[in-house]
Z-matrix of the N, CA and C atoms (Angstrom, degrees):
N
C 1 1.442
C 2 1.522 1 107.96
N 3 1.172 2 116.94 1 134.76
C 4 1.387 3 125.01 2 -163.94
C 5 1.653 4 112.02 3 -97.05
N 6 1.382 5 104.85 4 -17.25
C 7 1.367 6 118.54 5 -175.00
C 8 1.624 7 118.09 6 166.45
N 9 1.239 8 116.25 7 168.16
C 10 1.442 9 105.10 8 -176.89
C 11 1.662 10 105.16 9 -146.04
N 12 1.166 11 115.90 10 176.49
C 13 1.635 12 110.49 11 -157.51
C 14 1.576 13 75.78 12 -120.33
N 15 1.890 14 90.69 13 153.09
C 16 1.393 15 113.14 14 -176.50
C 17 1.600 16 103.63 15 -92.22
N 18 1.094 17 139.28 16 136.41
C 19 1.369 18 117.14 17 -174.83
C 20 1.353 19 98.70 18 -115.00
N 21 0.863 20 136.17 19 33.87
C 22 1.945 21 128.66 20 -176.98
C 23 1.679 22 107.29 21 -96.17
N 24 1.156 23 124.54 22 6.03
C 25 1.088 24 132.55 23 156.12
C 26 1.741 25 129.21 24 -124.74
N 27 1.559 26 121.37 25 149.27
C 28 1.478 27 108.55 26 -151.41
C 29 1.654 28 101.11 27 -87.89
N 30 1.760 29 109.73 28 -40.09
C 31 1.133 30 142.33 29 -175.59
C 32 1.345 31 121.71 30 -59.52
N 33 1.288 32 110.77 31 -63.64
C 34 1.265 33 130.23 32 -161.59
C 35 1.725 34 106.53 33 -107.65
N 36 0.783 35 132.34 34 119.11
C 37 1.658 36 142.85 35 156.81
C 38 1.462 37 125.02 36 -89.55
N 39 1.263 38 104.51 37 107.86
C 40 1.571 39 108.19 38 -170.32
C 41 1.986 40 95.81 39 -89.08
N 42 1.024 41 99.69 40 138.61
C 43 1.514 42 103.80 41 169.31
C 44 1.660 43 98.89 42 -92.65
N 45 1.632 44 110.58 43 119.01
C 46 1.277 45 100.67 44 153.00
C 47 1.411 46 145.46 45 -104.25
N 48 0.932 47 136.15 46 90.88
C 49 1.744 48 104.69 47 -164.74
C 50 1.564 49 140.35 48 -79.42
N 51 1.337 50 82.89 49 160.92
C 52 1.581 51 93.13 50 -151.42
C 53 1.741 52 109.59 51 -85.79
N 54 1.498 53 125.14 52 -7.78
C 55 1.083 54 124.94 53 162.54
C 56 1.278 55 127.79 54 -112.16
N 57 1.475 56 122.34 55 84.32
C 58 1.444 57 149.08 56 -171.55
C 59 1.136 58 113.09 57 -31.77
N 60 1.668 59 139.02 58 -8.04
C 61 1.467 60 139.91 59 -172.72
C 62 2.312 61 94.15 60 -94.49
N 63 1.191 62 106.48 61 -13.53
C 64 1.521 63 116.09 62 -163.25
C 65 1.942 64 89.71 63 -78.68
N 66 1.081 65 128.41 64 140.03
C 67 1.492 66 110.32 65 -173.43
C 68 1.460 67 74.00 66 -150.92
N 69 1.597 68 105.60 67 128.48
C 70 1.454 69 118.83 68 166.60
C 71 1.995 70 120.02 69 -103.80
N 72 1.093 71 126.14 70 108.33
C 73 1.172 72 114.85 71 -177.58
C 74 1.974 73 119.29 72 -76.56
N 75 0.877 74 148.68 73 132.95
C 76 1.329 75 162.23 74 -174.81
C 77 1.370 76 106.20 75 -106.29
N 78 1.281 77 97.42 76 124.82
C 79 1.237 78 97.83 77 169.19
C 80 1.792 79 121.22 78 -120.02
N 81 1.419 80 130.08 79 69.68
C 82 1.183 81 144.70 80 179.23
C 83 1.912 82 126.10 81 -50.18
N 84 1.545 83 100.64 82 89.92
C 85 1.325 84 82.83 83 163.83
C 86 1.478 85 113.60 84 -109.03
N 87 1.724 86 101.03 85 167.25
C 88 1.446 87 118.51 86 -172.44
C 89 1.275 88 91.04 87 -132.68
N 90 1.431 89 114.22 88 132.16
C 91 1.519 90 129.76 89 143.16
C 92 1.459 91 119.83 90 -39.83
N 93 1.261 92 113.96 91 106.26
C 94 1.565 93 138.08 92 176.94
C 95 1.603 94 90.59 93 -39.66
N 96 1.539 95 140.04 94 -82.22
C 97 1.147 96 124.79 95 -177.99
C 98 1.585 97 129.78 96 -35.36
N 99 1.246 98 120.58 97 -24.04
C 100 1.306 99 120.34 98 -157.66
C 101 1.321 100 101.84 99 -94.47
N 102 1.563 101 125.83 100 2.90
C 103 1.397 102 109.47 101 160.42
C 104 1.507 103 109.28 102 -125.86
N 105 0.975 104 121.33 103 7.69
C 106 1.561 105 157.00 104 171.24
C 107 1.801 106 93.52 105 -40.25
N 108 1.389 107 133.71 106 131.02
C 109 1.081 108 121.33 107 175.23
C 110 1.713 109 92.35 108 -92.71
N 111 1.964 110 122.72 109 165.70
C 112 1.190 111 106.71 110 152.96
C 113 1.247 112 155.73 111 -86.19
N 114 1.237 113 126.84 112 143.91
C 115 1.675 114 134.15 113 -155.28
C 116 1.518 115 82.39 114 -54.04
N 117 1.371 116 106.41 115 168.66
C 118 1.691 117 93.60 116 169.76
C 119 2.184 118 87.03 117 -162.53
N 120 1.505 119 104.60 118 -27.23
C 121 1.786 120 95.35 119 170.55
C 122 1.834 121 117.71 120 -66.36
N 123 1.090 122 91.53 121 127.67
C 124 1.072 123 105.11 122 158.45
C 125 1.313 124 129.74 123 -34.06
N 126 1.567 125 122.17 124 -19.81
C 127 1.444 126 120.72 125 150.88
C 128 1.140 127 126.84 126 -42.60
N 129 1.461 128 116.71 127 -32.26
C 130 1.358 129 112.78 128 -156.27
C 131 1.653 130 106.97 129 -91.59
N 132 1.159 131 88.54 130 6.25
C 133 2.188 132 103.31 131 165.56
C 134 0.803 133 94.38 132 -59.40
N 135 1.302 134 149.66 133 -68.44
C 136 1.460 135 143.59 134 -91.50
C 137 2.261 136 83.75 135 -148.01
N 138 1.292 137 109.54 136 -3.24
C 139 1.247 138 77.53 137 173.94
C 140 1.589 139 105.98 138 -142.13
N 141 1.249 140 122.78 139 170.59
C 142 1.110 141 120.30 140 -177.92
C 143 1.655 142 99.05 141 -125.90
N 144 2.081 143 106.48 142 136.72
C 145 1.587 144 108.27 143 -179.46
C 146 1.921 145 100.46 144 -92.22
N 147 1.818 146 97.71 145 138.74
C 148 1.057 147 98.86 146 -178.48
C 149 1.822 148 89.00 147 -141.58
N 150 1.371 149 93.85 148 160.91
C 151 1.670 150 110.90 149 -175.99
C 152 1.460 151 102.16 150 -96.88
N 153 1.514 152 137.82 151 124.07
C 154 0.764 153 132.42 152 -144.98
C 155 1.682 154 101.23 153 -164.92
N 156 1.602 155 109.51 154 91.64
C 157 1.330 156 111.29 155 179.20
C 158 1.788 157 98.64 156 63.39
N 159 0.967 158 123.67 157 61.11
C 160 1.395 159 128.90 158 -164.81
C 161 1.433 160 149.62 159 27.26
N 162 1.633 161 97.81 160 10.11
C 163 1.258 162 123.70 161 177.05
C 164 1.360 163 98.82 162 -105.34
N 165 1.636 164 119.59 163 141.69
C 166 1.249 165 135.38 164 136.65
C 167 1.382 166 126.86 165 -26.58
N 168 1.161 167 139.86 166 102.35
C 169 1.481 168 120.88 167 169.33
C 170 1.473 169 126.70 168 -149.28
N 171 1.444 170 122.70 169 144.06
C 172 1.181 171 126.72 170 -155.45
C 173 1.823 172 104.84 171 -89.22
N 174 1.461 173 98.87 172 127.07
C 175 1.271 174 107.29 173 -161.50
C 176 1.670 175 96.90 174 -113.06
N 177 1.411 176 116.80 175 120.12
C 178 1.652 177 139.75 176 164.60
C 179 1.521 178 94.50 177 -29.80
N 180 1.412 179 120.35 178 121.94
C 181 1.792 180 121.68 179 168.53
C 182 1.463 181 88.00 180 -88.53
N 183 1.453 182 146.91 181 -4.03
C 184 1.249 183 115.50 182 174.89
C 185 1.451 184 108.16 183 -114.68
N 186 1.331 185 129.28 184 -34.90
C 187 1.391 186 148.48 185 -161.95
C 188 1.708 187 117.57 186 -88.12
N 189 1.539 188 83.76 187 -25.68
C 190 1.976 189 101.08 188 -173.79
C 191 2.102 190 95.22 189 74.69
N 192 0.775 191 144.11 190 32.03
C 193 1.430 192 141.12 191 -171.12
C 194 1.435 193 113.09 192 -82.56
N 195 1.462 194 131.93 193 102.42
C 196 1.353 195 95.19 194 171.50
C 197 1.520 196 129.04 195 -102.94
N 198 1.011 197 120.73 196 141.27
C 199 1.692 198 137.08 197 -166.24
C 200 0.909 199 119.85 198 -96.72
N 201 1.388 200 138.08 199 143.59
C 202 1.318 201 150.10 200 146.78
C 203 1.490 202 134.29 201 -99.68
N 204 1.317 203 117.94 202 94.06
C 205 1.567 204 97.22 203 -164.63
C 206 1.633 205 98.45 204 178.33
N 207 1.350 206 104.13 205 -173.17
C 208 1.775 207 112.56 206 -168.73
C 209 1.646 208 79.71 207 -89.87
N 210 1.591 209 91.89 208 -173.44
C 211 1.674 210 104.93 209 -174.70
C 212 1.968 211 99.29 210 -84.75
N 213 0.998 212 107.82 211 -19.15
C 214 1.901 213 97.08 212 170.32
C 215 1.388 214 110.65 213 -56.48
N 216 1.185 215 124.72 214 -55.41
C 217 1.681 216 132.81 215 146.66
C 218 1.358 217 120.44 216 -5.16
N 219 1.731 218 102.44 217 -87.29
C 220 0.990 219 106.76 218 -169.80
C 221 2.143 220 107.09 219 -60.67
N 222 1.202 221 110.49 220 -52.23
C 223 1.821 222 107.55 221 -173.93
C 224 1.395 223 78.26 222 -45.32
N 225 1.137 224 140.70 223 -83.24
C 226 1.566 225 134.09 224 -132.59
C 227 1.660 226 105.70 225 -45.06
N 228 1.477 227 111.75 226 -56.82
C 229 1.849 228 107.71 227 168.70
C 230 1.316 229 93.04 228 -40.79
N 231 1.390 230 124.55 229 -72.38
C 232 1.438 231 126.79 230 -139.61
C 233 2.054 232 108.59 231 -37.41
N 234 1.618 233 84.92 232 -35.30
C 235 1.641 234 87.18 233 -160.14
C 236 1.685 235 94.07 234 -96.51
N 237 1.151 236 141.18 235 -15.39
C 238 1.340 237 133.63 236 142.77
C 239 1.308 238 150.88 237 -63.83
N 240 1.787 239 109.75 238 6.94
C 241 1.107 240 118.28 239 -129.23
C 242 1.478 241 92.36 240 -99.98
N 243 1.406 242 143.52 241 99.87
C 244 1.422 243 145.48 242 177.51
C 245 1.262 244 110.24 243 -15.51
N 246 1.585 245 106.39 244 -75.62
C 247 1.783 246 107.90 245 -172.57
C 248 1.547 247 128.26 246 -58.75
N 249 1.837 248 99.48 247 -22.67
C 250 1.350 249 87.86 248 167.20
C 251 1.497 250 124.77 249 -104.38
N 252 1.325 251 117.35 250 -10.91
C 253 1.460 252 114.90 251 153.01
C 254 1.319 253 116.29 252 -63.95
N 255 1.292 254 133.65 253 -14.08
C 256 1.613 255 132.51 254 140.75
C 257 1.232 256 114.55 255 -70.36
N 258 0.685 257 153.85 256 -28.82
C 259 1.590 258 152.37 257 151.05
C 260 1.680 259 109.32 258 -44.29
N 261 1.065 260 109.12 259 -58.15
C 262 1.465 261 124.19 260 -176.18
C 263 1.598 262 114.60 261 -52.62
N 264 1.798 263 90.22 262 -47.65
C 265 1.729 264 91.97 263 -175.82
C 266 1.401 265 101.38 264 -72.06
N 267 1.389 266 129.45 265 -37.37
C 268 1.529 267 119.15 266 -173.00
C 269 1.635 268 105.21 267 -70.06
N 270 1.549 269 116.36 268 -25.65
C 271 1.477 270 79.61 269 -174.90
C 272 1.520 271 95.08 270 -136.85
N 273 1.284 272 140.34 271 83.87
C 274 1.727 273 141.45 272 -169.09
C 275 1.479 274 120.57 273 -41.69
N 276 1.393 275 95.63 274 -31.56
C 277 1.372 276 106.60 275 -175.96
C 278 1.788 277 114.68 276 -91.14
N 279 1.417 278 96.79 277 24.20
C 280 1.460 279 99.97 278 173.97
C 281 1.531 280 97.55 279 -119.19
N 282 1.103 281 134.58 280 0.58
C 283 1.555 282 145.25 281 173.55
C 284 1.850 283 94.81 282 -39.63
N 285 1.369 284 128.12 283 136.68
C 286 1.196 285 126.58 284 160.58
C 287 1.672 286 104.85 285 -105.71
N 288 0.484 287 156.98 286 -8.47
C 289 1.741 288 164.06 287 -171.72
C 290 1.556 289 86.89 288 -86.33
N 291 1.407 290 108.14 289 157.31
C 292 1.434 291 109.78 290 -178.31
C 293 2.005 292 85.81 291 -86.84
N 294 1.628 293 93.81 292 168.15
C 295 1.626 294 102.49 293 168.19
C 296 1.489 295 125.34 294 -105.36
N 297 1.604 296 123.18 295 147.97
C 298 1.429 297 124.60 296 -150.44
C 299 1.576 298 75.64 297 -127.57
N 300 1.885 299 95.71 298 112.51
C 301 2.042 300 71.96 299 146.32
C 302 1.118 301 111.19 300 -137.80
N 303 1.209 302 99.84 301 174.76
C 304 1.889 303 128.33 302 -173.05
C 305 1.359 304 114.22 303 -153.14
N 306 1.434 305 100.31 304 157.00
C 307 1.331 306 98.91 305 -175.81
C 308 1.530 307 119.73 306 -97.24
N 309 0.980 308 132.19 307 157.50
C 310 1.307 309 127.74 308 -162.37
C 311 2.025 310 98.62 309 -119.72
N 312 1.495 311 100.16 310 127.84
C 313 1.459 312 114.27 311 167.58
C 314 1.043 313 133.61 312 -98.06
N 315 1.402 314 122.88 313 79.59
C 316 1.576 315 109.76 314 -145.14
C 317 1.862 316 99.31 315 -73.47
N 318 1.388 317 115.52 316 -31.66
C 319 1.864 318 99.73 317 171.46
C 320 1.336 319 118.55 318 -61.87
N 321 1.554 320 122.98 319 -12.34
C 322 1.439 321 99.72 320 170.53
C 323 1.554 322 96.71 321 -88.77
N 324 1.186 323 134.73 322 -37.29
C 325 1.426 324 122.01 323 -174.54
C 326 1.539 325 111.20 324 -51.96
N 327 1.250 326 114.59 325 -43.15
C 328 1.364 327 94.56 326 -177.68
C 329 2.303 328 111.91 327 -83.88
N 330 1.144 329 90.05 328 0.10
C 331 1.650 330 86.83 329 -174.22
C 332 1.971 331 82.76 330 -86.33
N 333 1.277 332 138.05 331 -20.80
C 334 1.151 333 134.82 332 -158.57
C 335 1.750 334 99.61 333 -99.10
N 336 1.616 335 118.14 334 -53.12
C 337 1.407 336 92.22 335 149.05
C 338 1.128 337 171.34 336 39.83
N 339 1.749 338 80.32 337 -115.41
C 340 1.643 339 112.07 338 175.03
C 341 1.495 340 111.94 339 -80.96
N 342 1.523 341 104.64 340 -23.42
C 343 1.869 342 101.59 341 164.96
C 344 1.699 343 114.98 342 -61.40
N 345 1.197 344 105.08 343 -53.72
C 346 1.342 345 121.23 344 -178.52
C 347 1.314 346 111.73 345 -42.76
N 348 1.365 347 116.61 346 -49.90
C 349 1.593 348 124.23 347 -179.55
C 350 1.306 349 104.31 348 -64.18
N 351 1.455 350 131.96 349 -63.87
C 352 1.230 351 126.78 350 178.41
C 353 1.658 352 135.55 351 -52.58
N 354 1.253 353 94.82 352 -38.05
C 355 1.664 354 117.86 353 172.58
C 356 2.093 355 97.23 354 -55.31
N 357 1.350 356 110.08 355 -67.34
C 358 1.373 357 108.43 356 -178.58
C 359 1.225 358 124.56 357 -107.73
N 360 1.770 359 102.15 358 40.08
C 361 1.585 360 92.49 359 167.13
C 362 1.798 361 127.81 360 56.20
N 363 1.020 362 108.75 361 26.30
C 364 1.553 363 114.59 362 -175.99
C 365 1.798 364 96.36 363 -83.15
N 366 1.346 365 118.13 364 169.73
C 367 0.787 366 115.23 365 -144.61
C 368 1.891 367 70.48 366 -102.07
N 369 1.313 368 99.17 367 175.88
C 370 1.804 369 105.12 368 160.57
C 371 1.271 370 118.81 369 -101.00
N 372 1.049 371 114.24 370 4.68
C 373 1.950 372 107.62 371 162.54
C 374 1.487 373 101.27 372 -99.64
N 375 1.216 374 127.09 373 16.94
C 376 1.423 375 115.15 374 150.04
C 377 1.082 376 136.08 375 -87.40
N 378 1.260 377 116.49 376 40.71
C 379 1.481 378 138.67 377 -158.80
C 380 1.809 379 92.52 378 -138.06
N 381 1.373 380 121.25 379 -27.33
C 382 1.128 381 138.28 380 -170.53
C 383 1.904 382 99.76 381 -87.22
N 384 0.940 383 130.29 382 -38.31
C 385 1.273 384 131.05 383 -140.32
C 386 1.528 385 102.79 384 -90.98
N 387 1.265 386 117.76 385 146.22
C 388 1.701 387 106.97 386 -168.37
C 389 1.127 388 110.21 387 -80.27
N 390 1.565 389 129.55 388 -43.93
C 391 1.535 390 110.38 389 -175.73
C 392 1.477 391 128.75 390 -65.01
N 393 1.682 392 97.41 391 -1.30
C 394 1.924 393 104.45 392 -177.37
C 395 1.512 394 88.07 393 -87.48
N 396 1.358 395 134.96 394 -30.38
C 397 1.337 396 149.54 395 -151.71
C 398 1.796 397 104.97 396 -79.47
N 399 1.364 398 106.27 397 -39.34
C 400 1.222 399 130.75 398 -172.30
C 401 0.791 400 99.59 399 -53.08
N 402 2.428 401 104.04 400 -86.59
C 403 1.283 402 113.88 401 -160.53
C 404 1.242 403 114.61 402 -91.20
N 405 1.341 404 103.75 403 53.39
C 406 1.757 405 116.32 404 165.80
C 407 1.582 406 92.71 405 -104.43
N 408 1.596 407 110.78 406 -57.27
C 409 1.356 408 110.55 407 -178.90
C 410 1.155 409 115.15 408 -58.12
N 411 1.538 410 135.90 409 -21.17
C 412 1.342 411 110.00 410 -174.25
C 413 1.800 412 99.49 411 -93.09
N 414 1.445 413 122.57 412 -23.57
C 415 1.428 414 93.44 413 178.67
C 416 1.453 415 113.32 414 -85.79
N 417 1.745 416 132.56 415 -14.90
C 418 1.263 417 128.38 416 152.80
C 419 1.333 418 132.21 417 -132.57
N 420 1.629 419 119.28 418 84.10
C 421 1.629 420 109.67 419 -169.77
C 422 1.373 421 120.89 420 -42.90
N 423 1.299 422 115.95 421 -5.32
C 424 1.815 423 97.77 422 -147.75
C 425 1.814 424 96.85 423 -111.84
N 426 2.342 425 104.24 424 12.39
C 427 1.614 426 103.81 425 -166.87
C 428 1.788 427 85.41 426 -79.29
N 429 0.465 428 88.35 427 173.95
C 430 2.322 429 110.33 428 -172.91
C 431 1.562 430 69.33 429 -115.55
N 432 2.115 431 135.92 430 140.82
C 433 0.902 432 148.92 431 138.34
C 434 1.930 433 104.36 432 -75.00
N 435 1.554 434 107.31 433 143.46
C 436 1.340 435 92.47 434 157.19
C 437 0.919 436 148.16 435 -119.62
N 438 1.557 437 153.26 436 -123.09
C 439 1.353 438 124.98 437 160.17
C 440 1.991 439 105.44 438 -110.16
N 441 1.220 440 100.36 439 150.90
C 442 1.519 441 100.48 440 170.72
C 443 2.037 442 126.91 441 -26.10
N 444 1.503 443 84.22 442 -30.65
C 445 1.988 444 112.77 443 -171.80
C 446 1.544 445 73.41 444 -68.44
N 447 1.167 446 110.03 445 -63.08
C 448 1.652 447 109.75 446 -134.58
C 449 1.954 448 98.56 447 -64.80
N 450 1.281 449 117.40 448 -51.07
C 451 1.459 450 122.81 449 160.51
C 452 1.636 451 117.75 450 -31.20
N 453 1.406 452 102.63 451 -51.52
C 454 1.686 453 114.17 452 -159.75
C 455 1.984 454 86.71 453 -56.16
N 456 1.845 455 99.53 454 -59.97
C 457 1.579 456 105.78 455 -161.61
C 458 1.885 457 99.65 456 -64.43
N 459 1.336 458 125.58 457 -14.43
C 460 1.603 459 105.68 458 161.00
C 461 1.097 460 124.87 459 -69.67
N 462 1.814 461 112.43 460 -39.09
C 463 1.476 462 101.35 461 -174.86
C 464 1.650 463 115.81 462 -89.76
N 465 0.647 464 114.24 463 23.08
C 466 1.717 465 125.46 464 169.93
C 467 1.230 466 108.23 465 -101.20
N 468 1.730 467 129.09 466 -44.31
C 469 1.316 468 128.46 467 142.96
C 470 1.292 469 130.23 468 -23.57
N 471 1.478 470 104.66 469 -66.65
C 472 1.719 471 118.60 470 168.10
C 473 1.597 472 105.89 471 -40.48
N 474 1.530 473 122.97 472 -63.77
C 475 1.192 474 148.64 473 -169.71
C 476 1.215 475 103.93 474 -35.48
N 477 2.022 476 117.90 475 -78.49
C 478 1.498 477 120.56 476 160.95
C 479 1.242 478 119.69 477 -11.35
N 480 1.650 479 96.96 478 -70.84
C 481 1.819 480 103.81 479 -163.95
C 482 1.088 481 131.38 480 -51.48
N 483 1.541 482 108.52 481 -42.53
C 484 1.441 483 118.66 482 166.98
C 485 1.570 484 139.22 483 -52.13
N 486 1.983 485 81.69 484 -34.27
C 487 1.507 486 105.47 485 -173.73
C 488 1.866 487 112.27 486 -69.83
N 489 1.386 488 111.46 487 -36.41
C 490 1.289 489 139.69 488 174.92
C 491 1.805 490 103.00 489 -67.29
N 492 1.250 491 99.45 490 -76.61
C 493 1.904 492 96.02 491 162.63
C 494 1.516 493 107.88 492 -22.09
N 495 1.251 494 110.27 493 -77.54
C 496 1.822 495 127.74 494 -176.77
C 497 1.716 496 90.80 495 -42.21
N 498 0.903 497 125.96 496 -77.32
C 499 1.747 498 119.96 497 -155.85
C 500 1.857 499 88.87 498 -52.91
N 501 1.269 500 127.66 499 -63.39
C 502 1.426 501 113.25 500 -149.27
C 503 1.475 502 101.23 501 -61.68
N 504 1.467 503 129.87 502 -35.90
C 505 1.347 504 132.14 503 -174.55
C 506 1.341 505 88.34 504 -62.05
N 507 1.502 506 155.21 505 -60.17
C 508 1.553 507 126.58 506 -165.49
C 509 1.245 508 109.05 507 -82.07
N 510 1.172 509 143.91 508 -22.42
C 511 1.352 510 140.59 509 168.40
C 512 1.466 511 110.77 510 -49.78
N 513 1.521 512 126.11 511 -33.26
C 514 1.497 513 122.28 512 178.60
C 515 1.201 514 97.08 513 -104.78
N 516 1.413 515 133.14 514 22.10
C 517 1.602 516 125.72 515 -176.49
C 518 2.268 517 79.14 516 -101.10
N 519 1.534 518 94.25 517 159.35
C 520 1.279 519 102.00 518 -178.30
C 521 1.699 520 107.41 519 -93.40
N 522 0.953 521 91.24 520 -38.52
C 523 2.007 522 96.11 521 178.87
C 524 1.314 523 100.88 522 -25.86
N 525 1.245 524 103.14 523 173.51
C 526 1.538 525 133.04 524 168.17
C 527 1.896 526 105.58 525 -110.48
N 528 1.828 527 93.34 526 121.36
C 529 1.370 528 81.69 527 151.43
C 530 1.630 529 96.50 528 167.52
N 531 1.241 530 103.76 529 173.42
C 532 1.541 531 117.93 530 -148.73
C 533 1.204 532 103.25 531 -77.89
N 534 1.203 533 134.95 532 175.68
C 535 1.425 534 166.62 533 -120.69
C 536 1.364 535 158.18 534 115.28
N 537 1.418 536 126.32 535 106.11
C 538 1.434 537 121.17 536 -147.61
C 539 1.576 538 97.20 537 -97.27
């Protein structure tokens, strides 16, 4: 007898064999998706999975980029992503993110600034420098940057005001004491 059939199933017939030196190799493939759990972030809008030198990797639908990484990764390109924040500016109403608005003050931005600079000593050509220039634009396109001049003549403004504040507060102070 060469082998005998398992009968514990009605459907399916397993051939077993019955002389243990006979070794059959199998070769089983499975579709990579079919045990694949589903994507479900919203990253995966914006990207397409491709096999790539034998790694998996998430490829930019606008940029061509390919990525490696969790979906914090991937959103983080998503929301940096040159070509599609050019995309975005040409057409707003293609934005998928819902829209937040506010209004933008550009005299307190620059009175806020010029605090900032003074408070920590930053230099005033850091107002000049592109990556401060940048990620100004990416958290508000619509701030106008200004020039180092234009900073110098706020905080000298600030400077006055305070200085004037300072004189009237000792003028109603009762003490005695000097002043030119």
């Amino acid at each position: 007898m060469s082998g005998q059939i398992d009968s514990n199933f009605e459907d399916d017939v397993d051939f077993v064999p019955s002389n243990t030196n006979e070794v059959q190799s199998v070769s089983i493939t499975v579709d990579e998706t079919q045990n694949q759990r589903k994507r479900t972030s919203g990253a995966w809008d914006h990207f397409t999975r491709q096999k790539i030198d034998g790694k998996i990797k998430a490829v930019c639908k606008y940029c061509e980029r390919k990525l490696v990484g969790d979906s914090w990764h991937l959103n983080s390109h998503v929301d940096r992503c040159p070509v599609r924040k050019a995309q975005l500016a040409a057409n707003p109403s293609a934005s998928a993110s819902p829209s937040v608005s506010f209004n933008i003050d550009p005299d307190l931005g620059r009175i806020k600034l010029a605090q900032m600079i003074v408070k920590h000593e930053y230099p005033l050509s850091m107002v000049e420098h592109s990556e401060f220039i940048e990620y100004l634009s990416t958290l508000c396109p619509m701030f106008q940057m200004v020039s180092r001049n234009t900073v110098t003549s706020d905080i000298m403004k600030m400077y006055k005001t305070e200085k004037e504040k300072c004189r009237q507060t000792l003028e109603k102070s009762r003490s005695r004491n000097s002043h030119n």
